[in-house]
N, C-alpha and C positions, 0 to 999 in steps of 0.2 A: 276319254273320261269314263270315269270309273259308273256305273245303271242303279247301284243299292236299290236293286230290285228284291232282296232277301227283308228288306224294307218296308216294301207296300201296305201292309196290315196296320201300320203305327203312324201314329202319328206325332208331333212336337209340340208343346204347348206354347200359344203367342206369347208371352209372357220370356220364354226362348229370344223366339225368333226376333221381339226387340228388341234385345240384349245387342244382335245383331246392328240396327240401325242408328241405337246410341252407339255403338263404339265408332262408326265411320264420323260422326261429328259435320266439321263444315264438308265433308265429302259425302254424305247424303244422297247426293245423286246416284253414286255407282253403289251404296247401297242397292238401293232402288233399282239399278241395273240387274242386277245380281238376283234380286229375291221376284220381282216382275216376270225377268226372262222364266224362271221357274212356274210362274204360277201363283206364288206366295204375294199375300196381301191384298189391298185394290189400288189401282193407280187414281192421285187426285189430281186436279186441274193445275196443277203446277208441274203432275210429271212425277212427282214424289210417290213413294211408295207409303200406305196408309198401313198400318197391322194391327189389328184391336188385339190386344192382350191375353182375352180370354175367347179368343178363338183356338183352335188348331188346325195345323196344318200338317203336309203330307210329310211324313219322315225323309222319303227319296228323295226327294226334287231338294227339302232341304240342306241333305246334303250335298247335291251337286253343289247346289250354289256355294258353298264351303268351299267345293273342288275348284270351283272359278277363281275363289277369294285367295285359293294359298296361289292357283297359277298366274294370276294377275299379280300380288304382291306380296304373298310370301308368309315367313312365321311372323313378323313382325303386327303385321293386321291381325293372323286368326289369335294369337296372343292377345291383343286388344280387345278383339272380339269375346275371349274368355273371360278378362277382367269384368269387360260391362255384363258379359252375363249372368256374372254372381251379382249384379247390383238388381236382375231385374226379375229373374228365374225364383221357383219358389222351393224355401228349402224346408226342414223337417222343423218342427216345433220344439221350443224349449232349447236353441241350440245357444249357448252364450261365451263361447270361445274356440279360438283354433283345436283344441283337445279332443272337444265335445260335439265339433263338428267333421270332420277325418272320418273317424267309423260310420257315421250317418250318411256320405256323401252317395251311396250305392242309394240309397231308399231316396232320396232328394231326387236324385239323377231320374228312377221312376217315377217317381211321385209326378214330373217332367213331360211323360211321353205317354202313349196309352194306346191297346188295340184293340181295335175293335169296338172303338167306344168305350172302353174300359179303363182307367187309369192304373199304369201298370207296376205302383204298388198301393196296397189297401192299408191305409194307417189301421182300422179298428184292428185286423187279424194281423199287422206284420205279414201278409203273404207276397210274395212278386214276382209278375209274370216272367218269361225269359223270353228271349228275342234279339234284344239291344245292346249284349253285355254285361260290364257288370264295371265298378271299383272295387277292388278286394282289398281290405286294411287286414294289416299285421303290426302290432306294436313290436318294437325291436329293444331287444336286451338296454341298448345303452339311452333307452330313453327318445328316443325318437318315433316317429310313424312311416310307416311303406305303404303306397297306394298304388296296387299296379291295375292301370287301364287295361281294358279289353274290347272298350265300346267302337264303334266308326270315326267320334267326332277328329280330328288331327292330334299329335302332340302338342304343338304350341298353343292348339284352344285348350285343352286340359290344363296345362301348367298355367297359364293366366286364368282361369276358371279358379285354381286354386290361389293362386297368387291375389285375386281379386275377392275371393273370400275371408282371405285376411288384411286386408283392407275395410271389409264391410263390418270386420268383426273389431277393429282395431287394435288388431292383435301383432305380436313382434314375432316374428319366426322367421324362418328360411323355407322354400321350395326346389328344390334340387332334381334335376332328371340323373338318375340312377343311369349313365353309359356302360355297366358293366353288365346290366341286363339287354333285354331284346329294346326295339324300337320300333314304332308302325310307322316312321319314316323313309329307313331302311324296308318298311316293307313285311315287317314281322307284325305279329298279331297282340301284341301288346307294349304298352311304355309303362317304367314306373317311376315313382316319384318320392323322394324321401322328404319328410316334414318336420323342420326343426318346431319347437313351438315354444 
């Protein structure tokens, strides 16, 4: 299992991490398996794993628990797990459709994590820290949008992150992984994603 010890400094906002916990639903418990064995959250007298929202927690150990989650069950979870996390993560202001939200998703995604006590990006200035990655939007001649990941979280959580933003937005589009580009499945340091909208 992979240490995201390049990590340590940042941390995830709860608000994330229970994006996590809603998407397990009546599986809850290996939730709770999962984000516990890590460190993440408090355990309540039922065993369940508790996550106040506006907390944060450690980037690393987050991820592991991801790492558990694809090798227990695969894209299908961390996909799920991305949906709920656009229902629960907080995104940039003034955002009111698929369009308007694509370019913004790099500053949300900061807006998200933070080091050092810091939140790692600053709405007044636009500035943002580096560490974590990045989304990189490119509008494409025929109308479409390309978003190529760079960050740790899995492919499957990124495509349902998005996939689950258009849902939140109620918006009609398509989310497409781009195969003629790299994959961080296969191991490469980036996936990207084309956005019909």
């Amino acid at each position: 299992m992979r240490t995201f010890e390049e990590y340590k400094e940042i941390e995830v906002s709860g608000r994330v991490v229970f994006g996590v916990v809603h998407a397990f639903g009546n599986l809850r418990a290996l939730a709770s398996q999962l984000l516990l064995a890590e460190g993440i959250g408090e355990k309540a007298d039922d065993g369940m794993v508790i996550v106040d929202a506006m907390a944060w927690f450690p980037l690393d150990r987050f991820m592991r628990a991801f790492d558990r989650a694809s090798q227990q069950m695969g894209d299908p979870v961390l996909h799920q797990i991305g949906v709920s996390t656009a229902r629960t993560a907080e995104w940039t202001p003034n955002v009111r459709d698929l369009k308007g939200l694509v370019p913004q998703i790099d500053r949300a995604y900061h807006l998200n994590h933070r080091r050092l006590g810091k939140v790692m990006w600053d709405q007044a200035t636009d500035q943002m820290q580096e560490g974590i990655g990045h989304y990189v939007y490119r509008a494409r001649p025929d109308g479409t949008m390309e978003l190529e990941a760079t960050n740790p979280y899995p492919c499957a959580f990124d495509k349902g992150l998005l996939f689950g933003a258009m849902k939140v937005l109620h918006a009609q589009g398509a989310i497409l992984h781009d195969a003629t580009h790299s994959c961080r499945k296969r191991g490469d340091k980036s996936c990207t994603y084309i956005v019909k909208a």
